[in-house]
C-alpha positions, 0 to 999 in steps of 0.5 A: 832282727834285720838291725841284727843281721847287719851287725853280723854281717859288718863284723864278718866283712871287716874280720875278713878285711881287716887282714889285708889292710892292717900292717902286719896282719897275720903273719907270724913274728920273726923269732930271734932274727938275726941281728941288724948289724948294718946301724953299726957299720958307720960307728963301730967303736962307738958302743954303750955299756947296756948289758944285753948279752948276745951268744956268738958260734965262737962260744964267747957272750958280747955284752952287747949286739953293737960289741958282736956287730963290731967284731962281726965287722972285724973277723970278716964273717967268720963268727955267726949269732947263735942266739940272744943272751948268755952262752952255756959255759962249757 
């Protein structure tokens, strides 16, 4: 019974520890962050053709976050993401 106890009780303290000490522990995912643009600063007309595409505010679909990123950089700020894939034809 006590070889018993002491399994419980190392369970318990390591799910109470585990938490701190891990390295995301238990927050909550970030759900469709924005963007990181800031790997494409230095290479802007340097994107691959892998079709992933990104919604912008202007409405229009960029087949890639590196083509969005680039006219990002281009417009000065005045397009934003909306979201990750293709944009609802009007």
């Amino acid at each position: 019974m006590s070889f018993f106890l002491i399994w419980i009780k190392a369970i318990f303290i390591i799910a109470l520890v585990f938490p701190h000490y891990s390295e995301t522990g238990f927050e909550p995912a970030e759900p469709h962050s924005f963007p990181k643009c800031a790997k494409y600063i230095s290479q802007p007309s340097t994107c691959q053709n892998n079709m992933d595409p990104v919604c912008a505010s202007n409405g229009k679909t960029y087949s890639t976050m590196c083509e969005f990123c680039s006219d990002l950089f281009r417009t000065g700020g005045a397009i934003a993401f909306r979201h990750y894939g293709e944009c609802p034809s009007a």
